[in-house]
Residue, then its C-alpha position, 0 to 999 in steps of 0.5 A: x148428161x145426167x146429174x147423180x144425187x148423193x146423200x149420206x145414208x145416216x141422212x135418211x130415216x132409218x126407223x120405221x113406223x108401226x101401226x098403232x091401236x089404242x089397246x093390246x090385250x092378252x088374253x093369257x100366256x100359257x104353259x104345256x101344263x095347261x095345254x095339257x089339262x085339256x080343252x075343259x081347262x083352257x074353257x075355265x081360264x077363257x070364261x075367267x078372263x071374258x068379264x076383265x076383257x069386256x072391262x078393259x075394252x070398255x075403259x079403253x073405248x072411254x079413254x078414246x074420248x068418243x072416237x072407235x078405239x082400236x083394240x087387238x087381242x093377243x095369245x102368248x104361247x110358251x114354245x121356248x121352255x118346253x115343246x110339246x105337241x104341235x100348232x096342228x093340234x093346240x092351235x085349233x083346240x085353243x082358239x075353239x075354246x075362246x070362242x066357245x068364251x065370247x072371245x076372238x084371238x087376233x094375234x098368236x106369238x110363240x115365246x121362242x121369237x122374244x129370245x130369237x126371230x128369225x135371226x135377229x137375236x131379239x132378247x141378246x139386242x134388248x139386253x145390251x140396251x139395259x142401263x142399271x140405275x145406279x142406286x144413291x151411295x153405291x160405289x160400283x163394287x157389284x159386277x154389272x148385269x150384263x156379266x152376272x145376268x141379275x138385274x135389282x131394283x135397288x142396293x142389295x144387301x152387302x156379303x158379310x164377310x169373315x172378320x179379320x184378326x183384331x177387327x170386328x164383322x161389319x154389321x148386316x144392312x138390309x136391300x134397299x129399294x130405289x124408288x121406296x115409299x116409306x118401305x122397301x119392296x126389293x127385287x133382284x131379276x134374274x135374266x138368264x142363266x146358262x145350260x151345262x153346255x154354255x148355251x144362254x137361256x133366257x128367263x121367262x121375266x125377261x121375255x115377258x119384258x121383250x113381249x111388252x116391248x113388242x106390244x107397244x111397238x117400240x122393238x127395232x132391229x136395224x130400224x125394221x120392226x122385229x115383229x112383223x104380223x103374218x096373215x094365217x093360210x091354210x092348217x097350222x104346221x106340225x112343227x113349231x118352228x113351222x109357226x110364224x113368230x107372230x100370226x094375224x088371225x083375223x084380217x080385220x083385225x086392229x094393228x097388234x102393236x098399240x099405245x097401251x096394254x092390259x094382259x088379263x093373266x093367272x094370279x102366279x104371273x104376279x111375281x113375274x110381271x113385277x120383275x117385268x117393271x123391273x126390266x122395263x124401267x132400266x132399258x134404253x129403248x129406241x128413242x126413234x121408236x119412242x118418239x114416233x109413238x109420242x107424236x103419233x098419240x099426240x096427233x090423236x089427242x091420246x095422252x100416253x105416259x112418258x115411263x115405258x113401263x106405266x103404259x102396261x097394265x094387268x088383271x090378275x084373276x083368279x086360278x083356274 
């Protein structure tokens, strides 16, 4: 006889780890417009990030107390607002010219894969797990984010509406920030808004939020991680969609997802990446997820904050 063992299956751990690095670091996340100026533009921009990349990785070797700090490198391509030419020719053009720079590119990603990877609707799971602040003195009279698609930072400032006989206009009120220090830097996001055929179509803040989420290692789909690295063989495809969401380039390449990032980016992505703090600050993440990074920093005496959104950090550089 043979004795069969039960257990429940919400007994057993459901979230899987990921490999860490000390540092994920982009060196840029680019438009068709830049693709498009040619191989001279792509050059200005590689030679204005090299110097910020060599200081990042010089505080993030200073930060690993001594030890080898793993550090990977990223490349964001925008395959989602606009198609245009093919990996068979961008690809090779743009990893040349970073090369050309002092630079290595680890890992490549298309845009596309934060709204959908594969077909796990990644941008549609992280929405759902956004939890609004409620701002001190609101009285829930605004619709929440998941209906209008905008998501503050504080109180907005309330409609005026037309006064009624005998009775006066309520007086104007300024937004209010949250979490001001003496003045109110306010900011209303708009997450997505719909094309004329009803389709959602994501907005770039917010995808640059699930891109930080996936940096740091904290996306789960049914406890699987979403971002899966592929190893590159052969030629890069004639098709986008050909392209695996994310690419490992180099197979000595450190782990893609990490305990911090830095993303080295064009002076216009200011804006945007304030309104991925934005996001960041009011979404639930995987606390499995959460927890795994924690005890795995805490194990290799790697101090990482406890906000999400203070483990990502920036360079704005100058246009090219």
């Amino acid at each position: 006889m043979t004795e069969a063992v039960f257990r429940e299956t919400t007994a057993e751990p459901r979230t899987q780890a990921v490999p860490l690095s000390h540092l994920s670091l982009e060196l840029g996340h680019l438009y068709m417009e830049d693709f498009e100026a040619g191989p001279e533009h792509l050059s200005r921009h590689f030679t204005r990030v090299r110097p910020w990349a060599e200081a990042a990785r010089a505080f993030a070797a200073d930060r690993a107390g001594g030890r080898r700090a793993r550090i990977s490198t990223c490349f964001l391509i925008d395959d989602y607002f606009t198609r245009f030419a093919s990996p068979a020719e961008v690809v090779p053009m743009l990893l040349a010219e970073a090369e050309r720079a002092g630079l290595a590119v680890d890992y490549l990603a298309r845009e596309s894969a934060c709204a959908v990877s594969g077909k796990t609707p990644v941008a549609e799971a992280v929405a759902a797990r956004i939890v609004e602040e409620p701002p001190p003195g609101s009285h829930g009279n605004r619709p929440p984010a998941a209906q209008t698609g905008w998501l503050a930072n504080g109180v907005r400032s309330p409609a005026v509406r037309a006064p009624q006989a005998m009775r006066r206009a309520a007086a104007w009120e300024p937004p209010r920030e949250t979490a001001a220090r003496r003045h109110s830097v306010f900011l209303d996001v708009e997450l997505w808004n719909e094309t004329p055929d009803g389709e959602r179509l994501w907005s770039c803040p917010f995808l640059a939020a699930v891109w930080q989420l996936a940096r740091l290692g904290l996306l789960r789909h049914q406890g699987e991680p979403v971002f899966d690295p592929q190893p590159h063989t052969g030629a890069f495809p004639d098709d986008w969609d050909d392209l695996p969401p994310l690419v490992r380039l180099s197979a000595r390449a450190d782990p893609f997802a990490a305990y911090r990032t830095c993303s080295v980016l064009p002076s216009r992505f200011l804006p945007v990446e304030h309104a991925v703090r934005v996001v960041l600050d009011q979404t639930d993440v995987d606390r499995d997820a959460l927890r795994q990074v924690a005890e795995r920093s805490a194990g290799e005496g790697v101090p990482v904050p406890g906000p999400v959104a203070d483990r990502v950090s920036y360079v704005f550089c100058e246009e090219t």
